[in-house]
Structure formats: structure tokens, C-alpha cells
PDB file with SEQRES, HELIX, SHEET and CRYST1 records, atoms N, CA, C and O in Angstrom:
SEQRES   1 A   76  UNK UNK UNK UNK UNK UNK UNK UNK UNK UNK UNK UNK UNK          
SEQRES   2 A   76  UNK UNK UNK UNK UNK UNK UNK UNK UNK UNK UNK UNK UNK          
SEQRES   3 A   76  UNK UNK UNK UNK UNK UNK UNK UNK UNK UNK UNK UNK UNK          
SEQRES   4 A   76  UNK UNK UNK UNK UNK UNK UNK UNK UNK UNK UNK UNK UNK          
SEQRES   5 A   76  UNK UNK UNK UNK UNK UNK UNK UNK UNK UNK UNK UNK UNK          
SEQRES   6 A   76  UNK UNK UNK UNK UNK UNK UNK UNK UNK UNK UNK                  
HELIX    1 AA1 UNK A   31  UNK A   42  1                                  12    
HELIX    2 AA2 UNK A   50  UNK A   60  1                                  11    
SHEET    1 AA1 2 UNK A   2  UNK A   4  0                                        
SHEET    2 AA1 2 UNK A  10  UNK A  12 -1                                        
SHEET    1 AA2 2 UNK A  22  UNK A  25  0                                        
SHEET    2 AA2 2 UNK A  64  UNK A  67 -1                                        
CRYST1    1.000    1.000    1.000  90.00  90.00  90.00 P 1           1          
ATOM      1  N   UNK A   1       0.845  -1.150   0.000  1.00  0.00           N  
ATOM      2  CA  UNK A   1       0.000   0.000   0.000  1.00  0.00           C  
ATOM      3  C   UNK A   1       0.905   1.231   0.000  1.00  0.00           C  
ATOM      4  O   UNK A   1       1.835   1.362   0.796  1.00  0.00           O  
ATOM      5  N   UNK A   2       0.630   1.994  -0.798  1.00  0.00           N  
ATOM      6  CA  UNK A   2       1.185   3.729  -1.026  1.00  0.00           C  
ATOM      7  C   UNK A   2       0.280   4.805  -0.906  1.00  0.00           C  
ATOM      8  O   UNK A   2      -0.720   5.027  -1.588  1.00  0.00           O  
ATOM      9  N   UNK A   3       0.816   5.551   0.189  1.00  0.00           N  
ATOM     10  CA  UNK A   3      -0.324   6.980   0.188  1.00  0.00           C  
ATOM     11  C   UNK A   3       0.386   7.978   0.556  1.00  0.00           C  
ATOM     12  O   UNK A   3       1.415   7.746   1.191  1.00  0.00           O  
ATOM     13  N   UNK A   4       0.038   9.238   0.271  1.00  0.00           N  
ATOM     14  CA  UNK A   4       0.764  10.636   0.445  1.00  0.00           C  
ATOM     15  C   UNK A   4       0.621  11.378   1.586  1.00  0.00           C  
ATOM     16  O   UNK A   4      -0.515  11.827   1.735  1.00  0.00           O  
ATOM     17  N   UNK A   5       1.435  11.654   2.459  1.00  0.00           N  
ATOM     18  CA  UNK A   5       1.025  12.649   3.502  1.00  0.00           C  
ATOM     19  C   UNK A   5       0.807  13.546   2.500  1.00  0.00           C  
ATOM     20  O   UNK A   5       1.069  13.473   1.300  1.00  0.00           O  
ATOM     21  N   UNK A   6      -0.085  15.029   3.628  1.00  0.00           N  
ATOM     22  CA  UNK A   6       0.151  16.309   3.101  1.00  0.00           C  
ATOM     23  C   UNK A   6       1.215  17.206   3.242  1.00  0.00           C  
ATOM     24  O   UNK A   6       1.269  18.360   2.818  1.00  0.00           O  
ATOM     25  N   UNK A   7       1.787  16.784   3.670  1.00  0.00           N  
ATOM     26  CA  UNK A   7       3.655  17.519   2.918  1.00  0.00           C  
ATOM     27  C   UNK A   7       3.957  16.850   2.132  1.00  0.00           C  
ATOM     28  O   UNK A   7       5.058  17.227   1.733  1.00  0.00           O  
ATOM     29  N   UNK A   8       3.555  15.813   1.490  1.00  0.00           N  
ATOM     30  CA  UNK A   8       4.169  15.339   0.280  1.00  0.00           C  
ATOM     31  C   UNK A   8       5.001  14.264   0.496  1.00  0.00           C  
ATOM     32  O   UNK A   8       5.442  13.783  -0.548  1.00  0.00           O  
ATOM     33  N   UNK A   9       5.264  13.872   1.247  1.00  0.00           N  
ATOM     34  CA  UNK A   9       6.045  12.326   1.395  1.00  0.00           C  
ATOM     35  C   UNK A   9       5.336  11.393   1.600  1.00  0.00           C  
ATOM     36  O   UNK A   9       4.285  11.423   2.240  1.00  0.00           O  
ATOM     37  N   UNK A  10       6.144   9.863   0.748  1.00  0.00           N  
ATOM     38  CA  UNK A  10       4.948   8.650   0.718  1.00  0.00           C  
ATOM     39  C   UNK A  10       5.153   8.005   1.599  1.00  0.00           C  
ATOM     40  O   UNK A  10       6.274   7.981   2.107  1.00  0.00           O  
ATOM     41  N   UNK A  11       4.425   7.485   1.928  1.00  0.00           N  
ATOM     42  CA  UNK A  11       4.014   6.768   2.888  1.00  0.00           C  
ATOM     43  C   UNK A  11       3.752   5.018   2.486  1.00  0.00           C  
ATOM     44  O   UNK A  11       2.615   4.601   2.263  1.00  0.00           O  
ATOM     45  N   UNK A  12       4.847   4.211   2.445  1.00  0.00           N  
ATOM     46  CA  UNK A  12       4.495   3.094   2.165  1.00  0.00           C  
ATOM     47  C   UNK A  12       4.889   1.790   2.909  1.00  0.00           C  
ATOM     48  O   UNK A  12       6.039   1.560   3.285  1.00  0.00           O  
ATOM     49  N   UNK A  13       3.524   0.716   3.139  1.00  0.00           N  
ATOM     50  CA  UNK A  13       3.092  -0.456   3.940  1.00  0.00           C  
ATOM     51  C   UNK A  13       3.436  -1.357   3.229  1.00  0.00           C  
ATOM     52  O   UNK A  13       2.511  -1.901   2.625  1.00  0.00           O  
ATOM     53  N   UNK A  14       4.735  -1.862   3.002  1.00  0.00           N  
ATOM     54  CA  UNK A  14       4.975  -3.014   2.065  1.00  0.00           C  
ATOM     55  C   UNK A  14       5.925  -3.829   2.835  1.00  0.00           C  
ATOM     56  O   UNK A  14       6.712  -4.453   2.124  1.00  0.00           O  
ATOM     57  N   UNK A  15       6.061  -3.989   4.125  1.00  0.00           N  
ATOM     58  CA  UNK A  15       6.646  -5.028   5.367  1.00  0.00           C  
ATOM     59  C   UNK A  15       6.480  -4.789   6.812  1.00  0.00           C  
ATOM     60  O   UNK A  15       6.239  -3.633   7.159  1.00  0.00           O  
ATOM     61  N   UNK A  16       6.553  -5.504   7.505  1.00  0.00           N  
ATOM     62  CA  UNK A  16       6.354  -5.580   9.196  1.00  0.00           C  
ATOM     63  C   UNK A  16       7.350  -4.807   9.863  1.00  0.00           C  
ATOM     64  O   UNK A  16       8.492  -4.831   9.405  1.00  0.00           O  
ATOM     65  N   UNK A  17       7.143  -4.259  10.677  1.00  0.00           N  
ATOM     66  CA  UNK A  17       8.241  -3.285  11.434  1.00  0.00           C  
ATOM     67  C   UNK A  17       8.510  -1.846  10.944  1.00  0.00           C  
ATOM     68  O   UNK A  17       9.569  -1.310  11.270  1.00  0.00           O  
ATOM     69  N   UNK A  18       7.606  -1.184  10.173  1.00  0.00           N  
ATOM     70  CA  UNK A  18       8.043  -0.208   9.864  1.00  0.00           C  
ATOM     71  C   UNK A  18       7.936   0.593  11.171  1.00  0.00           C  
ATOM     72  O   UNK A  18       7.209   0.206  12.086  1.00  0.00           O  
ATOM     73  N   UNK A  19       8.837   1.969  11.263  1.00  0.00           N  
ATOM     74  CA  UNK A  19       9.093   2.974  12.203  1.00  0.00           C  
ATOM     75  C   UNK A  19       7.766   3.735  12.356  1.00  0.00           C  
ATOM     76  O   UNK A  19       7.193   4.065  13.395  1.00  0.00           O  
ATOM     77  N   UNK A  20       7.353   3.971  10.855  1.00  0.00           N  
ATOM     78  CA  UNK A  20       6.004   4.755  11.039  1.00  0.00           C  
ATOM     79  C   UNK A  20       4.542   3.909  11.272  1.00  0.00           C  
ATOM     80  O   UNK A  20       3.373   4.290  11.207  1.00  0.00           O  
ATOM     81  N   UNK A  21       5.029   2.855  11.513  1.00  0.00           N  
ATOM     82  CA  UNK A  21       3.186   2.083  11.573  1.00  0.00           C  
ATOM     83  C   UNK A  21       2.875   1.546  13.077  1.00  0.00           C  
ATOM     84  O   UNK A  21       3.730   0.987  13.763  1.00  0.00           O  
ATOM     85  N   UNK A  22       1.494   1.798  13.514  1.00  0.00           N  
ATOM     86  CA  UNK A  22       1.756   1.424  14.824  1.00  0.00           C  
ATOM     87  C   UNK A  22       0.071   0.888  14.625  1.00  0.00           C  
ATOM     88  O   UNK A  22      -0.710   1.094  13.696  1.00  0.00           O  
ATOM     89  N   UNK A  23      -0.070   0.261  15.680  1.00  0.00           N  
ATOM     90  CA  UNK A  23      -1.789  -0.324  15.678  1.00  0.00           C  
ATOM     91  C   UNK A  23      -2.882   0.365  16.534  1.00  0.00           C  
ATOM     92  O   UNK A  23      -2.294   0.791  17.528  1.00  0.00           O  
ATOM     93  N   UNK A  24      -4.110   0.652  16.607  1.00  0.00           N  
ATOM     94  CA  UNK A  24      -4.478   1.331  17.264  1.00  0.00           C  
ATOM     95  C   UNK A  24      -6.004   0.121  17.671  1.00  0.00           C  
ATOM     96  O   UNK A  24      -6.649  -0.571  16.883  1.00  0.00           O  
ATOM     97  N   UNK A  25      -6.150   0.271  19.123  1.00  0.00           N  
ATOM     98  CA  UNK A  25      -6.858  -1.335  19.559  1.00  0.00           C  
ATOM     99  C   UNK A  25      -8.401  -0.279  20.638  1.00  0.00           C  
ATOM    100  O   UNK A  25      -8.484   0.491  21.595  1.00  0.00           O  
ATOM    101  N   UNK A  26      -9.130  -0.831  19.826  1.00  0.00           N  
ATOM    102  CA  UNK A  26     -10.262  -0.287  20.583  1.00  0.00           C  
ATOM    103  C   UNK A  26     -10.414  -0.343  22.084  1.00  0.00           C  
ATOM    104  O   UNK A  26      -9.982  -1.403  22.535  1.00  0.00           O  
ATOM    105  N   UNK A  27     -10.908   0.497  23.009  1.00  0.00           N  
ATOM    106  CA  UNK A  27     -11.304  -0.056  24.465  1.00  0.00           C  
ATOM    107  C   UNK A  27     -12.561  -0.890  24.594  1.00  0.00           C  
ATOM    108  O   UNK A  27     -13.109  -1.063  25.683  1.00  0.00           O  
ATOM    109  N   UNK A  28     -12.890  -1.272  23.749  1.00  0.00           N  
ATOM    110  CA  UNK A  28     -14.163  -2.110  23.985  1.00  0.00           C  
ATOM    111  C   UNK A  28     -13.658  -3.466  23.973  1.00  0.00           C  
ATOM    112  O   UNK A  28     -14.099  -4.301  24.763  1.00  0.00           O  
ATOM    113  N   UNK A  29     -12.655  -3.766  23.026  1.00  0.00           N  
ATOM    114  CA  UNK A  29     -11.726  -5.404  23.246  1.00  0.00           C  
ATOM    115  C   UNK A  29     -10.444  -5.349  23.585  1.00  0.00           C  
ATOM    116  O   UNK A  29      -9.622  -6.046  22.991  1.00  0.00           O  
ATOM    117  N   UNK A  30     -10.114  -4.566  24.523  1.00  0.00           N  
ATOM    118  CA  UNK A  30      -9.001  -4.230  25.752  1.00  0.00           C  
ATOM    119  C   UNK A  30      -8.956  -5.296  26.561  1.00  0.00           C  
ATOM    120  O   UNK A  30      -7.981  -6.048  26.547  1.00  0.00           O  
ATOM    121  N   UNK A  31      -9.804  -5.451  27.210  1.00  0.00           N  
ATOM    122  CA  UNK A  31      -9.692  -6.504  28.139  1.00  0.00           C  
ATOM    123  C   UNK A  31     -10.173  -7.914  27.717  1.00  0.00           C  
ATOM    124  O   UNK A  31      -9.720  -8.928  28.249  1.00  0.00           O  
ATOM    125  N   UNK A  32     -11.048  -7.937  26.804  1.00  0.00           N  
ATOM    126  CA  UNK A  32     -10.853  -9.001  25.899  1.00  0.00           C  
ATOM    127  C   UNK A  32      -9.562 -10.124  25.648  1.00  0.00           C  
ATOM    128  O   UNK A  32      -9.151 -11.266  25.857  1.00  0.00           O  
ATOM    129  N   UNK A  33      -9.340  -9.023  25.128  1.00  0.00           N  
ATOM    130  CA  UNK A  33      -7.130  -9.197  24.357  1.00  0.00           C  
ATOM    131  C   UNK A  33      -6.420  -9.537  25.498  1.00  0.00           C  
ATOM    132  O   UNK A  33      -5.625 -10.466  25.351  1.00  0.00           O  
ATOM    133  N   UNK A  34      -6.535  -8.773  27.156  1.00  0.00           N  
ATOM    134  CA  UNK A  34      -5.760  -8.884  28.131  1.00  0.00           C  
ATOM    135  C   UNK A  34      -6.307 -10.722  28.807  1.00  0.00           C  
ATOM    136  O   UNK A  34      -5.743 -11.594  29.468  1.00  0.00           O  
ATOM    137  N   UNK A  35      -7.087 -10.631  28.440  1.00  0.00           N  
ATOM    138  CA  UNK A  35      -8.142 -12.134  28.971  1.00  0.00           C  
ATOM    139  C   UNK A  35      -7.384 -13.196  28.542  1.00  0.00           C  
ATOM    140  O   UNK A  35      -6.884 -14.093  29.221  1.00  0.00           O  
ATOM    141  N   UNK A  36      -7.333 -12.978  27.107  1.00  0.00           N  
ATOM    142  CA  UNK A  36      -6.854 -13.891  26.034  1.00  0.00           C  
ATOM    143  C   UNK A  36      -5.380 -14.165  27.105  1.00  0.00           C  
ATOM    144  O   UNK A  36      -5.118 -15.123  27.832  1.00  0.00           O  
ATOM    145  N   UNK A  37      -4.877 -13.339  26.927  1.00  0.00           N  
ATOM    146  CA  UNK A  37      -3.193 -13.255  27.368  1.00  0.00           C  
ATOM    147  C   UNK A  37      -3.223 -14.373  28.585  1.00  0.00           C  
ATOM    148  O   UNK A  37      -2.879 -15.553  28.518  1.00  0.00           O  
ATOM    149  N   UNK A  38      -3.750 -13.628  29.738  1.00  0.00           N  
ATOM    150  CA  UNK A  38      -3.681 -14.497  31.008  1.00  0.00           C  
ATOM    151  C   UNK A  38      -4.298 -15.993  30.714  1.00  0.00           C  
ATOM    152  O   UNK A  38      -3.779 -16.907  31.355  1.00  0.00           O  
ATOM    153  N   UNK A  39      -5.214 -16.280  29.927  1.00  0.00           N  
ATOM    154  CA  UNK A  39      -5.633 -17.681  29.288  1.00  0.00           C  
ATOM    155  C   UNK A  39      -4.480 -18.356  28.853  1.00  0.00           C  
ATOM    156  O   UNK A  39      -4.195 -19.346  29.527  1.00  0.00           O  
ATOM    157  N   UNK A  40      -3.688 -18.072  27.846  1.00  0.00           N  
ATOM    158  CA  UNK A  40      -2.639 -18.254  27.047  1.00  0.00           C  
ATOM    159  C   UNK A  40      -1.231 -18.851  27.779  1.00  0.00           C  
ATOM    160  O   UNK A  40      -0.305 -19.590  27.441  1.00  0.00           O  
ATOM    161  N   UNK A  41      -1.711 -17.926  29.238  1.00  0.00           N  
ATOM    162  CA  UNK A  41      -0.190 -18.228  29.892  1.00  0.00           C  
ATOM    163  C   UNK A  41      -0.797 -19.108  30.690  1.00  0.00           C  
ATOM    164  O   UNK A  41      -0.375 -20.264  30.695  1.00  0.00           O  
ATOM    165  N   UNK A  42      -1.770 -18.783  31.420  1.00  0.00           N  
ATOM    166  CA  UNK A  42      -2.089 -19.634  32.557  1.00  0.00           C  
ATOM    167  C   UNK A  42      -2.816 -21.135  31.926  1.00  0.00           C  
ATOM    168  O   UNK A  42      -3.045 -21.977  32.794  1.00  0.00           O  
ATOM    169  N   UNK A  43      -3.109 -21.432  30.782  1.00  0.00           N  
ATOM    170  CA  UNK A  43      -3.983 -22.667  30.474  1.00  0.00           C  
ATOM    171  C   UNK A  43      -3.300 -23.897  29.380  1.00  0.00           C  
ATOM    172  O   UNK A  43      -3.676 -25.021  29.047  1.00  0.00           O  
ATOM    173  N   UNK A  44      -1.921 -22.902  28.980  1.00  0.00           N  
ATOM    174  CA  UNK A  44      -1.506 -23.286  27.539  1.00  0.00           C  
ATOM    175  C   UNK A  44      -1.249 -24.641  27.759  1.00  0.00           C  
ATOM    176  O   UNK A  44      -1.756 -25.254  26.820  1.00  0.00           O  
ATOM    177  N   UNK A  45      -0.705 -25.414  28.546  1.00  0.00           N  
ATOM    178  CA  UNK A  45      -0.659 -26.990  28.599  1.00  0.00           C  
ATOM    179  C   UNK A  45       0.782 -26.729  27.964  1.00  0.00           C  
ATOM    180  O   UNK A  45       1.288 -25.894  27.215  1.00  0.00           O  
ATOM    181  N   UNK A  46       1.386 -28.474  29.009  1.00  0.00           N  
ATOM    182  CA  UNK A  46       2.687 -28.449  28.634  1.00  0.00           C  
ATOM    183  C   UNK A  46       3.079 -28.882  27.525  1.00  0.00           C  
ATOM    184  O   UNK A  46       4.304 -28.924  27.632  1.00  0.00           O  
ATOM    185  N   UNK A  47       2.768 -29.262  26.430  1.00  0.00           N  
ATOM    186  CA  UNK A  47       3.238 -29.754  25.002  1.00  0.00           C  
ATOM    187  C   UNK A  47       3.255 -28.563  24.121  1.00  0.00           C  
ATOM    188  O   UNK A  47       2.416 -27.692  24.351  1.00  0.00           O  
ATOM    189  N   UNK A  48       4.023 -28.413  23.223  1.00  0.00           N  
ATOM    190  CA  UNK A  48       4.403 -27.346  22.612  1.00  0.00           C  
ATOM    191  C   UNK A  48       3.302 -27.511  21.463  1.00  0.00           C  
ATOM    192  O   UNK A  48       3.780 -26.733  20.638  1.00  0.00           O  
ATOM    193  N   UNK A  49       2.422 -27.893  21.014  1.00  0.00           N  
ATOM    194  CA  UNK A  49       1.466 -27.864  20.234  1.00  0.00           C  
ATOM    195  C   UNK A  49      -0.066 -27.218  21.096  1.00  0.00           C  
ATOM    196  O   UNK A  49      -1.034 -26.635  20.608  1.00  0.00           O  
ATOM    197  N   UNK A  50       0.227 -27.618  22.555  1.00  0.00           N  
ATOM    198  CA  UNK A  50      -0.307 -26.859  23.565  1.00  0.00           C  
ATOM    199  C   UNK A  50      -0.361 -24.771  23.186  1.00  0.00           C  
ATOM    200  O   UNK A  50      -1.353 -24.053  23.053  1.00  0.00           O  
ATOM    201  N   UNK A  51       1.082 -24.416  23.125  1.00  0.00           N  
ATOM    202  CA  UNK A  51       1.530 -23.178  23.892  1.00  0.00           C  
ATOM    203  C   UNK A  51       1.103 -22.659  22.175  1.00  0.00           C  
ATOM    204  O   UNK A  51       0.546 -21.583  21.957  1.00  0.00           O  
ATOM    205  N   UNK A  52       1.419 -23.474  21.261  1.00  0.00           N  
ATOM    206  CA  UNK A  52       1.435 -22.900  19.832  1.00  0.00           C  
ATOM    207  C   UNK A  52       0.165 -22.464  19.653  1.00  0.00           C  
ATOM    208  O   UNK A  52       0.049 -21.395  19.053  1.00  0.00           O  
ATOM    209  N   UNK A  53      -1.192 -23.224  20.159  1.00  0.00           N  
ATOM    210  CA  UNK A  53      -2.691 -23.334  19.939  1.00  0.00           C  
ATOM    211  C   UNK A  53      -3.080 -21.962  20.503  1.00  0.00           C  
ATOM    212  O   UNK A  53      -3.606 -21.029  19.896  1.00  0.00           O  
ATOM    213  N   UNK A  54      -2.588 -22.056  22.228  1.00  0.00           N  
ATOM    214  CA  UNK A  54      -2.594 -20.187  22.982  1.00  0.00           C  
ATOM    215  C   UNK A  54      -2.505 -19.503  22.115  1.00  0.00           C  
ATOM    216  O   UNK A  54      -3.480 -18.830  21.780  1.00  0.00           O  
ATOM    217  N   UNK A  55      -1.035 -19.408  21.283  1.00  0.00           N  
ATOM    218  CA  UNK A  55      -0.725 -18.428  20.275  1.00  0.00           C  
ATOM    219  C   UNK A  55      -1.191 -18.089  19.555  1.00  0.00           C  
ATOM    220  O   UNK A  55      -1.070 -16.938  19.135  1.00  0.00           O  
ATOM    221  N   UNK A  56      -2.011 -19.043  19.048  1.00  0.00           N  
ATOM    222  CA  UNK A  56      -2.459 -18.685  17.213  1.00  0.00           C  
ATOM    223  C   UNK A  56      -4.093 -17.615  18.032  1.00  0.00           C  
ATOM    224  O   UNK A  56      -4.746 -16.685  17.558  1.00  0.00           O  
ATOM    225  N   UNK A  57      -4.188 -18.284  19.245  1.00  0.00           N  
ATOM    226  CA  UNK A  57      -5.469 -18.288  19.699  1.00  0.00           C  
ATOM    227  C   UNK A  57      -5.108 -16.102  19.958  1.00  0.00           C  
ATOM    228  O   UNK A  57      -5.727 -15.273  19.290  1.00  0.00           O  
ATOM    229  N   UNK A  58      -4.384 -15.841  20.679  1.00  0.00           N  
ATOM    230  CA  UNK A  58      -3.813 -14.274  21.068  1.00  0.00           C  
ATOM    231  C   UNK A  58      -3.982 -14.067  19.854  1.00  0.00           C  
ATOM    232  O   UNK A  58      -5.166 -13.764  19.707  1.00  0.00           O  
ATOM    233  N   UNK A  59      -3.386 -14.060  18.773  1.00  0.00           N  
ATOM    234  CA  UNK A  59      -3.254 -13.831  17.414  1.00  0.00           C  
ATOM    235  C   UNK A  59      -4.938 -13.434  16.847  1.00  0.00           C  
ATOM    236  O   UNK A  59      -5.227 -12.359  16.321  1.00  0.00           O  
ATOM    237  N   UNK A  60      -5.832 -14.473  17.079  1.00  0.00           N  
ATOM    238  CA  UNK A  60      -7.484 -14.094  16.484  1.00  0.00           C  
ATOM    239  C   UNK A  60      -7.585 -13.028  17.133  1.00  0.00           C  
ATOM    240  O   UNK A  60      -8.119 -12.135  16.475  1.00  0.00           O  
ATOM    241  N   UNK A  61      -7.074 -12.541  18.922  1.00  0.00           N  
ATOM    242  CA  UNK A  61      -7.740 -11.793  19.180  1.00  0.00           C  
ATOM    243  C   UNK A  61      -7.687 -10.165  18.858  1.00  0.00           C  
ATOM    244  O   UNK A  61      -8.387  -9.195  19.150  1.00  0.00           O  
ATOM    245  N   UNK A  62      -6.526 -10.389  18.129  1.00  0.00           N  
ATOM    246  CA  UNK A  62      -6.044  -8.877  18.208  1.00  0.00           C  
ATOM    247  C   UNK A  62      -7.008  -8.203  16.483  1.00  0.00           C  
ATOM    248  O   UNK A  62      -7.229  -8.665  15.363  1.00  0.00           O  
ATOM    249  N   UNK A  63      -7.216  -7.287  17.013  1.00  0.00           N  
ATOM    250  CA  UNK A  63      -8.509  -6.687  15.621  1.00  0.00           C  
ATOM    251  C   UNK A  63      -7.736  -4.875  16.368  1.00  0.00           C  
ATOM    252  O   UNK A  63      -8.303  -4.083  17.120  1.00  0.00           O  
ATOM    253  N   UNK A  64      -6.468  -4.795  15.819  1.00  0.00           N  
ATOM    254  CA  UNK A  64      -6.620  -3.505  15.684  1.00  0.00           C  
ATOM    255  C   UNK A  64      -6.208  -3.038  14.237  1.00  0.00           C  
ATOM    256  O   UNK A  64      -5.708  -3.596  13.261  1.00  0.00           O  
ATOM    257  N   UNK A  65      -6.616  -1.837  14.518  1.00  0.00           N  
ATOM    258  CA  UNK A  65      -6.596  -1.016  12.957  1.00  0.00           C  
ATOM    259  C   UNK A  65      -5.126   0.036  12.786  1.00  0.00           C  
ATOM    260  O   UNK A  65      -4.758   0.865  13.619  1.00  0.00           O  
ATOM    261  N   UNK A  66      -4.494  -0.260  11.554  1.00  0.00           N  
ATOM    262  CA  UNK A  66      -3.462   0.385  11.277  1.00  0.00           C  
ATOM    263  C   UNK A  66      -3.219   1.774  11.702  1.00  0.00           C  
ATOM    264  O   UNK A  66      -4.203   2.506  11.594  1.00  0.00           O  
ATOM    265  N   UNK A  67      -2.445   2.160  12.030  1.00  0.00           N  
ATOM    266  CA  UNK A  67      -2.422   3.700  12.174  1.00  0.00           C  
ATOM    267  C   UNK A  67      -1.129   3.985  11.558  1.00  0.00           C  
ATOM    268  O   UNK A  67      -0.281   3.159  11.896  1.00  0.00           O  
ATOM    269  N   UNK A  68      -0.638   5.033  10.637  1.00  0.00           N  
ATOM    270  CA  UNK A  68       0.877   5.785  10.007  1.00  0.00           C  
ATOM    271  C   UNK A  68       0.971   6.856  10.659  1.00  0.00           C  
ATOM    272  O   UNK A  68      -0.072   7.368  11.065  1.00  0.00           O  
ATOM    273  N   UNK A  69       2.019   7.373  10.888  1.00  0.00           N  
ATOM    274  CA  UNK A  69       2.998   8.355  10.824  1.00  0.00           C  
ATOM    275  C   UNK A  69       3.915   8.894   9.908  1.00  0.00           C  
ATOM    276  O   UNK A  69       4.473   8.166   9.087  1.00  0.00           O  
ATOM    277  N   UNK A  70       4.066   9.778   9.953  1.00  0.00           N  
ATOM    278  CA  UNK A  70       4.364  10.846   8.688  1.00  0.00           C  
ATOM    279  C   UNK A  70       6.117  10.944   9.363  1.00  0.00           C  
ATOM    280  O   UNK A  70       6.541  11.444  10.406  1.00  0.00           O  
ATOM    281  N   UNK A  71       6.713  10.332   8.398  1.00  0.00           N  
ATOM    282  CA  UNK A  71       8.395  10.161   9.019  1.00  0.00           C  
ATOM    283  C   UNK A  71       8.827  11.501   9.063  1.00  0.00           C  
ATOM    284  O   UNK A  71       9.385  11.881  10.092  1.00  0.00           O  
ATOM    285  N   UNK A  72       8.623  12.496   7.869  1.00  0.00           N  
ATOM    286  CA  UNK A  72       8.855  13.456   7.673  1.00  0.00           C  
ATOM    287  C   UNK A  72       8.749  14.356   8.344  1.00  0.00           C  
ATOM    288  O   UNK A  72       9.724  15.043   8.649  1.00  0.00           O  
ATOM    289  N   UNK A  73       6.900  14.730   8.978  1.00  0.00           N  
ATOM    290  CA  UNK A  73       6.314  15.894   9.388  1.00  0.00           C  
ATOM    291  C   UNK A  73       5.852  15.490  10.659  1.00  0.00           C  
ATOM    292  O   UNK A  73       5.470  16.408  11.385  1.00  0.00           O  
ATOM    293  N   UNK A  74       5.782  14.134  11.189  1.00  0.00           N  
ATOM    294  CA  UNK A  74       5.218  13.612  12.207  1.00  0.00           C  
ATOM    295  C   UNK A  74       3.190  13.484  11.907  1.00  0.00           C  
ATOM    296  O   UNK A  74       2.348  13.030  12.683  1.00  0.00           O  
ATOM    297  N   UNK A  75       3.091  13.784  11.205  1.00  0.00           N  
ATOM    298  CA  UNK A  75       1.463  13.486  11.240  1.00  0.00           C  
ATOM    299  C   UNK A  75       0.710  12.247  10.861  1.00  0.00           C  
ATOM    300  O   UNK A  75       0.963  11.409   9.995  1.00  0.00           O  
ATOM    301  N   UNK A  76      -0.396  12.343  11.822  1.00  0.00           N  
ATOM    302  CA  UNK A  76      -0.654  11.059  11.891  1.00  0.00           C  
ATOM    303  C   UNK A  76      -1.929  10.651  10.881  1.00  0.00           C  
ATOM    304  O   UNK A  76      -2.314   9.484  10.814  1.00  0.00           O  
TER     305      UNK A  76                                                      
END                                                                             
């Protein structure tokens, strides 16, 4: 994905870790997500197909929405 701030620099989503991308997670599935977590640690069972299942399971829960930053100008 490519898009333009308004100063004119692009802005592009084409790998994991960028500096400017961060996630932004509703308060309505806050504690949801935090639920998940303490489940994950506290239930995962000792076999590593156990701890992997937690994982994938944290993984469904997260539903947040992209947010950029403007490397340039700082805007969000």
C-alpha cells in the first residue's frame, strides 16, 4: 500500500516493522485481548502444540486497525 502525507512524502506499507506504523486497539476489546493473554499463559498446557494453539489463539484476538505516521512531518 502507497499513500501521500500532506507535505508530500509517501508513505508506504509493504513489510512488518516499519518505524512509522503502529496499531491502534479499541477499548471495547481491551480486556478481551488482556483475557486472552492471562488464558494463554495460565492454560496453555505443557506440550508445545499446547503453547502454539494459545498463540495462534492471542493472534485471532487482536482486531486492531493500522495507524501511520508521517516520518517526515510527524502526522498522523
Amino acid at each position: 500500500m502507497y499513500f501521500q502525507c500532506n507535505c508530500g512524502d509517501g508513505i508506504h506499507d509493504i513489510t512488518d516493522t516499519r518505524a512509522g506504523k503502529a496499531h491502534l486497539f479499541s477499548d471495547r476489546k481491551w480486556n478481551a485481548f488482556w483475557d486472552a493473554i492471562d488464558a494463554a499463559i495460565e492454560h496453555s498446557g505443557p506440550k508445545l502444540a499446547d503453547k502454539e494453539r494459545a498463540c495462534m489463539e492471542l493472534r485471532r484476538q487482536w482486531h486492531g486497525r493500522a495507524l501511520y505516521c508521517c516520518l517526515t512531518c510527524g502526522r498522523l
